[in-house]
PLY file of the C-alpha trace (Angstrom):
ply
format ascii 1.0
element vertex 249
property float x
property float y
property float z
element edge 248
property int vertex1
property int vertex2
end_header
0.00 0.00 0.00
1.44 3.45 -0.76
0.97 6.37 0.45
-2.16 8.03 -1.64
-3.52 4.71 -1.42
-3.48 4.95 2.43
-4.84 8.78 2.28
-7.95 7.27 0.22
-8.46 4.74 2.26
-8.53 6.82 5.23
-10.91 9.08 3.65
-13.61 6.60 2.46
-14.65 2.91 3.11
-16.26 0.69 0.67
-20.05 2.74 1.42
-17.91 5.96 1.07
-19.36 6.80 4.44
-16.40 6.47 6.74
-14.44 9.40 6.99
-10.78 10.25 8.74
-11.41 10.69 12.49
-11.90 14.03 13.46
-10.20 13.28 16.85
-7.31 10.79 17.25
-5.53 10.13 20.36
-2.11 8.34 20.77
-0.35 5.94 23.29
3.18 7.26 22.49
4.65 3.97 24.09
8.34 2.33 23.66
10.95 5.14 24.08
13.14 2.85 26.70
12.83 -0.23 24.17
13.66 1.81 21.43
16.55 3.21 22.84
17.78 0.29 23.64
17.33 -1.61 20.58
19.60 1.25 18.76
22.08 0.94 21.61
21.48 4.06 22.87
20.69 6.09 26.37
16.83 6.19 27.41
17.28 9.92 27.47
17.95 9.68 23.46
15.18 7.87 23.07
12.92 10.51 25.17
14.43 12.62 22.51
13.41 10.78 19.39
9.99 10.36 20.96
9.42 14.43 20.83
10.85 14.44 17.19
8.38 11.90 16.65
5.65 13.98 18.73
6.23 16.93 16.36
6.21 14.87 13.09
2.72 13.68 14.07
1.49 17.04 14.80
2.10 17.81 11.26
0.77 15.14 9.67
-2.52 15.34 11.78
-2.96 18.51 10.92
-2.25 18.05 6.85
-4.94 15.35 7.32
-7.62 17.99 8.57
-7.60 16.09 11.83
-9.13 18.61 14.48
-7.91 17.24 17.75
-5.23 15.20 18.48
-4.49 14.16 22.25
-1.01 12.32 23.12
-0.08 10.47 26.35
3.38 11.87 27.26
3.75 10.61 31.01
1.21 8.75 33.21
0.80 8.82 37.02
2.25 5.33 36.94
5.31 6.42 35.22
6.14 8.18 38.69
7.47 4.38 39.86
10.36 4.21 37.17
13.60 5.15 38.44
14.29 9.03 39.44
17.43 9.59 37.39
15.02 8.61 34.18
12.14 10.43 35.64
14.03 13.73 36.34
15.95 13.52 32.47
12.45 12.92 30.72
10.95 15.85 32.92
13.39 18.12 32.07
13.29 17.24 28.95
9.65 17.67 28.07
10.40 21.28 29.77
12.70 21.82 26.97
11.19 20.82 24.44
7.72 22.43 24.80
9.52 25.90 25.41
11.65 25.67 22.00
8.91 23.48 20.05
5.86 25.84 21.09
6.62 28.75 18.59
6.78 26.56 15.87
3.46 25.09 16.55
2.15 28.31 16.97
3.07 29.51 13.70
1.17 26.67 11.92
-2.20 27.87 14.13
-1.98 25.05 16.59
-3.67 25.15 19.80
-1.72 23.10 22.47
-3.27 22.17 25.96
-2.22 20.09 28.89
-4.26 18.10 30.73
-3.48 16.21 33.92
-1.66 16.75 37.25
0.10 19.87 37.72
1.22 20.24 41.11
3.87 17.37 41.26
5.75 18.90 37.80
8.20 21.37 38.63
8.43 24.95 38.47
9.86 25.03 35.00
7.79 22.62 33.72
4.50 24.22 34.74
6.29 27.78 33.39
6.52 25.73 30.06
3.08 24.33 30.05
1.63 27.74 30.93
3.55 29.82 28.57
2.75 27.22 25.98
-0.72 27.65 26.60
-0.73 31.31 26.78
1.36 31.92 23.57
-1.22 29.20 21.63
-5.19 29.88 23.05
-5.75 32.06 20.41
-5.09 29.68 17.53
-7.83 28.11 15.33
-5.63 25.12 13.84
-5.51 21.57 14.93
-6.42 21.21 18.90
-3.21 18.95 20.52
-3.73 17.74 24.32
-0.44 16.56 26.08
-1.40 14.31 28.97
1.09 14.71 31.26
0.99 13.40 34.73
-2.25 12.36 33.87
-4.49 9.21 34.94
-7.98 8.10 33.67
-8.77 6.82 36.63
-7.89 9.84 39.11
-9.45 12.30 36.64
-12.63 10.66 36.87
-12.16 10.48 40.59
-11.73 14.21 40.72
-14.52 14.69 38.62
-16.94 12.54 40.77
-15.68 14.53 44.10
-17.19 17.73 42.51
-20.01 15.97 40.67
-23.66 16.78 42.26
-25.59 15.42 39.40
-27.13 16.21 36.11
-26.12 13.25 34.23
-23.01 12.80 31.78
-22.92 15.80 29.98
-22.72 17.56 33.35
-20.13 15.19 34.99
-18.06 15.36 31.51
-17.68 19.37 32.31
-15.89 18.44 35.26
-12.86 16.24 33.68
-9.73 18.34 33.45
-10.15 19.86 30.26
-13.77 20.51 29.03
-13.29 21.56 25.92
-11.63 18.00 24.67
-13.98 15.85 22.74
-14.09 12.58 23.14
-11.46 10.61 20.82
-12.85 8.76 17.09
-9.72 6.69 17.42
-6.89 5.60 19.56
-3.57 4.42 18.82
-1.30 2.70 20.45
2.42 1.50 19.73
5.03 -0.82 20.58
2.74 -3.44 20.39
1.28 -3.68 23.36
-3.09 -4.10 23.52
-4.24 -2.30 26.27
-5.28 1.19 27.27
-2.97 1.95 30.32
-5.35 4.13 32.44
-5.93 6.24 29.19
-8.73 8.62 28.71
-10.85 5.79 30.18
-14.33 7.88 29.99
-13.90 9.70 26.98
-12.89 6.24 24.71
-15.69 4.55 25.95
-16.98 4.49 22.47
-13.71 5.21 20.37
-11.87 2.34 18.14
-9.09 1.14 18.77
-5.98 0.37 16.39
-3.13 -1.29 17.80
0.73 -0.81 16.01
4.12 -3.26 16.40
6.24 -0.40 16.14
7.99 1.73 18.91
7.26 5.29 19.27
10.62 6.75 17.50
9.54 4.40 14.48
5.98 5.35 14.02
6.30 7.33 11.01
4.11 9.13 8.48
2.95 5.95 6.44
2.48 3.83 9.90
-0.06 6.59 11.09
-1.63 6.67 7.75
-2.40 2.93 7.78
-3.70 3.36 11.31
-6.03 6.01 10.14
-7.07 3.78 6.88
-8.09 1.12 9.05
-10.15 3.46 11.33
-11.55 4.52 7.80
-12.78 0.76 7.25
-14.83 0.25 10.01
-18.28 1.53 10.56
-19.28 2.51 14.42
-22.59 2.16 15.49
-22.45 3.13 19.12
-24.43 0.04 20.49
-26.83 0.52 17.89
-27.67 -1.21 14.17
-27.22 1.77 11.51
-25.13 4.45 12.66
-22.86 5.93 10.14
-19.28 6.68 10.94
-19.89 10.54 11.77
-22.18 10.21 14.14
-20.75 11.11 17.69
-22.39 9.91 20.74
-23.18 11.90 24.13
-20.46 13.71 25.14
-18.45 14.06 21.89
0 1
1 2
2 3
3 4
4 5
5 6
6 7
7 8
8 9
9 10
10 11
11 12
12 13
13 14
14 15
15 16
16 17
17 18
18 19
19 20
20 21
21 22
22 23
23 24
24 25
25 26
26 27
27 28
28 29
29 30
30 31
31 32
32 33
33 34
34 35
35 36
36 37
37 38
38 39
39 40
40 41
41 42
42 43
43 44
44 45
45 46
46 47
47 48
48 49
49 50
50 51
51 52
52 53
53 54
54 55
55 56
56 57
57 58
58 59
59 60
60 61
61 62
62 63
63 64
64 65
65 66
66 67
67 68
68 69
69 70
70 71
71 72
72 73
73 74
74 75
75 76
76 77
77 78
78 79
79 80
80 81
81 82
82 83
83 84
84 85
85 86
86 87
87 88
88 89
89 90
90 91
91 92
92 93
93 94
94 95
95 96
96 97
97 98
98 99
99 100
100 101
101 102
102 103
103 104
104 105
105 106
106 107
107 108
108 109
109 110
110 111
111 112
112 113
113 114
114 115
115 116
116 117
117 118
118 119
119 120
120 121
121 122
122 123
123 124
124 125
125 126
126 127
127 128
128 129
129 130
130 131
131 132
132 133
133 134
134 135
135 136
136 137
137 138
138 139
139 140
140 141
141 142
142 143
143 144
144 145
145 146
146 147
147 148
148 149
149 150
150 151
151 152
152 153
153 154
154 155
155 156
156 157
157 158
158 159
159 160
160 161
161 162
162 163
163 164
164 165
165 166
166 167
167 168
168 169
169 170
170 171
171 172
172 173
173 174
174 175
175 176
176 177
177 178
178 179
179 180
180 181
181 182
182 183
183 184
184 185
185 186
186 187
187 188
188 189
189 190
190 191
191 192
192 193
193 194
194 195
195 196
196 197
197 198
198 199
199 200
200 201
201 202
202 203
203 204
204 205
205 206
206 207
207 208
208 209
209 210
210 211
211 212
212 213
213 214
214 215
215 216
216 217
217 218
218 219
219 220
220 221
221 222
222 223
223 224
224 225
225 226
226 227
227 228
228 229
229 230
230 231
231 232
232 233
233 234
234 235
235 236
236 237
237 238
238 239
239 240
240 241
241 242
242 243
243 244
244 245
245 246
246 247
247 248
């Protein structure tokens, strides 16, 4: 399958009905494995994963994709060791204050949801400023997770929840304004959603990949994206089409 081939198929299924997902949301998984596979540091991998990040970003939004939303550290990640904790911290510090300007000059919107109060002080500075310098911006929508748990955001959510059903509990997840995802991604392999968005991909589909982070490239997110465009979704019922979006979305 080449390329155009991949962009069809992503746009259309056999009915013609199926269209790209408007909302794609990524398991960036196997940095460490990577790294070590190429016989190099974990921090070099970290490194290739934000190349990687950015690449993405670019082909989403060639694609027409509106939201993308990309699981950079978890509240489980906390448990690997502190020398590789600290290096991928500072790292993502960084990168987000030297990578922002360039997504802000191609209209990107970038948000961060998750825990903020265990990140240090130059890594919120980076998130904010990164926020600041973007809200304005009309392009594609892309939500880091960072720090971030499914199940202690809808924990939070529930402390503050006094009823009024899901549209009204949904308004109290850590960032409103994210639509639920059409499809999620995962790489390295691995089938499982690792405390990921875990109410908003209640109805989403799911596309599992064999490579590592670092090696998901253009064509490898284009297949994952044509097979999205082969399905059709009916949300628990017999005849819904592929755009249709259920509560909350």
């Amino acid at each position: 399958m080449d390329e155009q081939q991949a962009i069809d198929l992503a746009r259309a299924n056999g009915n013609g009905r199926a269209q790209a997902p408007r909302r794609v949301a990524i398991v960036c998984d196997g940095s460490a494995r990577w790294a070590e596979q190429n016989k190099l540091t974990i921090a070099a991998g970290h490194e290739a994963a934000a190349d990687t990040v950015l690449a993405r970003i670019a082909d989403a939004a060639a694609l027409g994709i509106q939201q993308l939303t990309l699981y950079a550290f978890s509240t489980e990640n906390w448990g690997r060791p502190a020398s590789e904790v600290s290096e991928l911290l500072s790292m993502l510090a960084r990168r987000i204050e030297r990578d922002t300007p360039a997504l802000d000059h191609k209209s990107v919107r970038v948000r961060f949801i998750g825990r903020r109060d265990r990140a240090s002080g130059s890594l919120q500075a980076a998130m904010q400023a990164a926020e600041r310098l973007t809200a304005s911006n009309s392009g594609l929508q892309v939500f880091v997770a960072l720090d971030y748990g499914g199940r202690a955001e809808i924990l939070a959510a529930a402390e503050r929840y006094s009823g009024g059903g899901e549209e009204a509990f949904a308004k109290l997840l850590y960032d409103p304004q994210m639509h639920d995802p059409d499809l999620v991604i995962r790489t390295s392999g691995e089938q499982r959603l690792s405390n990921f968005l875990l109410w908003q991909t209640a109805y989403a589909e799911l596309v599992f990949r064999s490579e590592l982070w670092p090696d998901f490239d253009r064509r490898a997110f284009l297949q994952a994206i044509a097979e999205y465009g082969a399905r059709r979704r009916r949300f628990g019922g017999r005849d819904a089409t592929a755009s249709t979006t259920p509560l909350g979305g």
